[in-house]
BADOTOR-305897 format. One record per residue (C-alpha): x, y, z; residue in three letters. Coordinates in steps of 0.5 Angstrom, whole numbers, plus 500, padded with zeros to 3 digits. Each point is the difference from the previous one (the first is absolute). Example, Ala and Ser with C-alpha at 12.3 -4.5 7.8 and 13.67 -1.06 7.14 Angstrom:
525491516ALA
502507498SER
//
This chain:
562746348UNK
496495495UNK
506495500UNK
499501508UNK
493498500UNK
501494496UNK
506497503UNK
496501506UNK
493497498UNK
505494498UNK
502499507UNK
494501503UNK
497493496UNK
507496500UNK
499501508UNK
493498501UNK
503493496UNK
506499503UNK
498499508UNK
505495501UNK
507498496UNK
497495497UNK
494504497UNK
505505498UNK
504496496UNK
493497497UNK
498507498UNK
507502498UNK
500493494UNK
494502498UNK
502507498UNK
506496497UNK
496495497UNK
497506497UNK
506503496UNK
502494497UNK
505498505UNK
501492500UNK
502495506UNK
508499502UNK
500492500UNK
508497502UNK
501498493UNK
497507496UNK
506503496UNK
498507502UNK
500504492UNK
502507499UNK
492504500UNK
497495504UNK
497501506UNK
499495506UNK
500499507UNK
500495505UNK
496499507UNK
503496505UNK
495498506UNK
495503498UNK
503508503UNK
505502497UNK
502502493UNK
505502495UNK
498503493UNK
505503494UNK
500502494UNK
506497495UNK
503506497UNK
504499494UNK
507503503UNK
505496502UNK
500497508UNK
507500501UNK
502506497UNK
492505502UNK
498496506UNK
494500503UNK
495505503UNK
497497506UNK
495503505UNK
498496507UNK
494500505UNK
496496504UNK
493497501UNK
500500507UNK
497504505UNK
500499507UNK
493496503UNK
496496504UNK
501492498UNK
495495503UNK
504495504UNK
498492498UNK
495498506UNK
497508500UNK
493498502UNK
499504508UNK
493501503UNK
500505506UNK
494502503UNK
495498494UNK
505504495UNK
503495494UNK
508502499UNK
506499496UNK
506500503UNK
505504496UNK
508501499UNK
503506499UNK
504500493UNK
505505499UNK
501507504UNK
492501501UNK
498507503UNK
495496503UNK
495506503UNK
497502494UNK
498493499UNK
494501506UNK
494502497UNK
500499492UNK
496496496UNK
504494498UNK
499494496UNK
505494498UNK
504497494UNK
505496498UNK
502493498UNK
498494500UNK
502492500UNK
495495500UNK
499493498UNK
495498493UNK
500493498UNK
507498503UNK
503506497UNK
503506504UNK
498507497UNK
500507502UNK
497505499UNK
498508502UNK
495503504UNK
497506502UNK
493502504UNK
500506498UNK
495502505UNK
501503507UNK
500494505UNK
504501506UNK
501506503UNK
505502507UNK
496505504UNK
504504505UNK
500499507UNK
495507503UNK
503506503UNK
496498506UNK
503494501UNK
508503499UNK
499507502UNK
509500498UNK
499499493UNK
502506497UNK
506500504UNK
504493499UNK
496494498UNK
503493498UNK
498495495UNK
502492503UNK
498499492UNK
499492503UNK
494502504UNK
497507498UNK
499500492UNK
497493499UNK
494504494UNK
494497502UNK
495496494UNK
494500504UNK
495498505UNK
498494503UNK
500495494UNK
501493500UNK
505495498UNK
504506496UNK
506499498UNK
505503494UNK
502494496UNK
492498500UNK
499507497UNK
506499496UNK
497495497UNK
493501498UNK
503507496UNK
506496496UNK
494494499UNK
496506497UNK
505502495UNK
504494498UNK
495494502UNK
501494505UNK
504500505UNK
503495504UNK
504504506UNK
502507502UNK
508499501UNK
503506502UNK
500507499UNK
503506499UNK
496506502UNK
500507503UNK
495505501UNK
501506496UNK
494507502UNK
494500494UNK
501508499UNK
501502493UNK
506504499UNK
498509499UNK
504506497UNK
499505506UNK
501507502UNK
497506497UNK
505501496UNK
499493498UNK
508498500UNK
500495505UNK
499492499UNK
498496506UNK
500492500UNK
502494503UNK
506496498UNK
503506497UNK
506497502UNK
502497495UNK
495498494UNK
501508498UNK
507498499UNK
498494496UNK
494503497UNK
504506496UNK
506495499UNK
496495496UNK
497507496UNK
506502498UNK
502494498UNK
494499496UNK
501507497UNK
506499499UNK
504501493UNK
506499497UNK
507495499UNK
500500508UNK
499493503UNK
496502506UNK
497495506UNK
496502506UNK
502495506UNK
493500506UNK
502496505UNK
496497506UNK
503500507UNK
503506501UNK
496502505UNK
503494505UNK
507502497UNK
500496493UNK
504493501UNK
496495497UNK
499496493UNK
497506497UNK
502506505UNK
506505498UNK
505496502UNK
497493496UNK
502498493UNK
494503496UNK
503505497UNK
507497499UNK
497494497UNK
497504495UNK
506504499UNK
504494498UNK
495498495UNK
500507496UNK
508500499UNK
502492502UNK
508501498UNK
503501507UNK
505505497UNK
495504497UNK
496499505UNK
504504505UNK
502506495UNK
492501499UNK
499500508UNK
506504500UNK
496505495UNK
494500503UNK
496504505UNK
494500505UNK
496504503UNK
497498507UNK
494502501UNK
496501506UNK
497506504UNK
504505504UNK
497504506UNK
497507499UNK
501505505UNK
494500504UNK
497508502UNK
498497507UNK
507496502UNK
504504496UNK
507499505UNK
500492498UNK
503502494UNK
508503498UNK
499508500UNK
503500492UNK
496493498UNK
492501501UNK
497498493UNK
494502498UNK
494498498UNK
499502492UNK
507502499UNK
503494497UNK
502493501UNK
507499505UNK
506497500UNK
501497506UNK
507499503UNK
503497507UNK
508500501UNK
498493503UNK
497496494UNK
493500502UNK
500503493UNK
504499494UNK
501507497UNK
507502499UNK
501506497UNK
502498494UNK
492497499UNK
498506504UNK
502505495UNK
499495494UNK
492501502UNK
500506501UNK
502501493UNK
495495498UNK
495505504UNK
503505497UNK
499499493UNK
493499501UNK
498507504UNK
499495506UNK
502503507UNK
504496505UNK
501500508UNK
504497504UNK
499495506UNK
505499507UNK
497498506UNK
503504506UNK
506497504UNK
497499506UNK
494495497UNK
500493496UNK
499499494UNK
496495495UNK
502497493UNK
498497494UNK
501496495UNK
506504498UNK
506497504UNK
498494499UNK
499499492UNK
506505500UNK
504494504UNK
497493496UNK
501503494UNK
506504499UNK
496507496UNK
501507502UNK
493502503UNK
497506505UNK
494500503UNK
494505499UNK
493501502UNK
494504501UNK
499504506UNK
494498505UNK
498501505UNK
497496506UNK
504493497UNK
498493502UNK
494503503UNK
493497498UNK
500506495UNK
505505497UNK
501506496UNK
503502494UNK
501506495UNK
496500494UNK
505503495UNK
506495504UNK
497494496UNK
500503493UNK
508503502UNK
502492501UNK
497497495UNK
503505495UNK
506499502UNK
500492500UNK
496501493UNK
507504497UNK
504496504UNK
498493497UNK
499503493UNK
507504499UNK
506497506UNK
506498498UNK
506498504UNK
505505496UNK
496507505UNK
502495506UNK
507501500UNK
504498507UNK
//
């Protein structure tokens, strides 16, 4: 229970640093720059022990460790998430003024449930391009405090509430900043912050930034098993993959690849379906022959959260695959391909699961609904290595706020701990 707590009281800081992809990927070099990892330049030739990882865009990284077994013949183990959540991003030309009420038009990232966003405190961060002395530079910002907020409209005034209600997400959840202040406007405030912090500036230039809900993350229930947080979806995933991997031990070369752009289906530069991770791949083993035996030798482990069964809407699941709260991470697998799990990768886990004392559930969506994906598919596609996807159970996913179970963070980060320090290719056979 003691690993249980620490796991998550590491959660709960990592969340409150990471409230955009770019601070999550800001927070996660800081506790590699920590453990001694080094930068991945282009030209480094990376050396057995050494530890490095590379950012691209500011939002997403790859960590490894070098282990001292041979690539052709012992692969990799590798590991995926994503550090994006679905949000609300401020459009270009956001300023709107209704009735006295300063607002920030807003676009909607990825597959938001936007009710939960009414009423919740929230603030702003991001990243920032601005002009200094003729030179382009970026950096992040975050207001920290609550400035906006989007009240609900009154029972009184939509009598049919509880029964349906729409969002139109272009007119009904514009936050509110305040009231009746003049000549407002972002880059105006974007500017006298970075001016603060990095000196004179000459213009604001552009930005990209989203509203996140200041409420800090909580254990709940009275038992205490319950994590409540917003963007569990999927920082948990990349908070445990990068513990693991600086737990981590042994001759077995590790990475953990965090991509952004999930959430909108990962095509871009440094999305699932970008170069990033192949790049860095290419770079570890350069020799094309050996190149593909290493691709052929390793294994991924996507990871991403599965949809626990919830107590109240219990029907929305297969009777047989309702995973719990607490009851260990799930394999996650669609005969479809929106998850990479084959049973060959599926039992693999389970042994590694099983090795640790880990307990294991099983995810399918029922036949008659749709499914979502992951990075899974995806990775599998560019690259060619055996993968399957796994994940936390949660509830409430892409809302403002979600939950998981305490003890699931420590199941999952003890299994990609084993798996990162004692995989080889030889107990993956098929």
């Amino acid at each position: 229970m003691s690993n249980t707590k620490n796991s998550v009281t590491g959660l709960k800081a990592f969340l409150a640093e990471a409230v955009t992809p770019f601070h999550a990927v800001k927070a996660i070099q800081h506790r590699l720059d920590a453990a001694g990892f080094k930068v991945l330049d282009t030209d480094t030739v990376p050396e057995v022990g050494g530890r490095y990882y590379r950012i691209a865009n500011g939002s997403s990284i790859v960590a490894l460790r070098v282990g001292s077994n041979d690539l052709a013949s012992a692969g990799i183990a590798l590991a995926g998430a994503h550090t994006d959540s679905p949000t609300l991003m401020v459009k270009p030309k956001p300023e709107k003024t209704r009735q006295g009420y300063v607002q920030l038009g807003v676009e909607v990232y990825g597959g938001v449930l936007l009710n939960p966003w009414f009423d919740r405190d929230l603030s702003l961060a991001g990243r920032v391009s601005y002009r200094a002395e003729g030179v382009v530079k970026s950096t992040l910002v975050n207001f920290e405090q609550p400035v906006a907020i989007i009240p609900s409209l009154a029972i009184h005034l939509d009598r049919e509430v509880n029964q349906k209600r729409s969002i139109n997400p272009q007119t009904d959840i514009l936050p509110i900043l305040g009231q009746n202040i003049d000549d407002w406007s972002i880059r105006a405030q974007l500017k006298t912050r970075i001016e603060a912090e990095c000196g004179v500036v000459d213009e604001v230039l552009d930005y990209e930034l989203c509203f996140y809900d200041v409420q800090q993350a909580s254990v709940i229930g009275l038992d205490r098993s319950l994590f409540a947080a917003a963007r569990l979806d999927n920082l948990l995933s990349c908070y445990v993959g990068i513990e693991a991997l600086l737990a981590a031990d042994g001759e077995t070369t590790a990475l953990m690849v965090c991509n952004d752009h999930e959430e909108v289906g990962s095509l871009s530069a440094v999305g699932a379906n970008g170069p990033l991770l192949t790049r860095v791949l290419e770079q570890l083993e350069p020799d094309p022959a050996r190149y593909r035996a290493m691709i052929e030798a390793s294994f991924m482990i996507s990871c991403d959260n599965a949809h626990g069964i919830h107590p109240n809407f219990s029907d929305r699941h297969d009777d047989n695959h309702g995973p719990l709260l607490n009851a260990g991470p799930v394999i996650k697998i669609n005969s479809n391909q929106r998850y990479a799990t084959n049973s060959l990768t599926a039992g693999y886990f389970r042994t590694l699961a099983q090795r640790c004392s880990v307990p294991v559930q099983s995810f399918v969506v029922r036949t008659d609904m749709g499914c979502g994906s992951t990075i899974g598919p995806i990775t599998a596609g560019e690259t060619g290595i055996k993968t399957l996807d796994v994940g936390v159970p949660t509830f409430a996913m892409h809302s403002i706020r979600e939950l998981a179970g305490c003890a699931d963070v420590d199941y999952l980060q003890t299994v990609l701990t084993h798996y990162f320090s004692r995989y080889q290719a030889s107990d993956v056979q098929g």
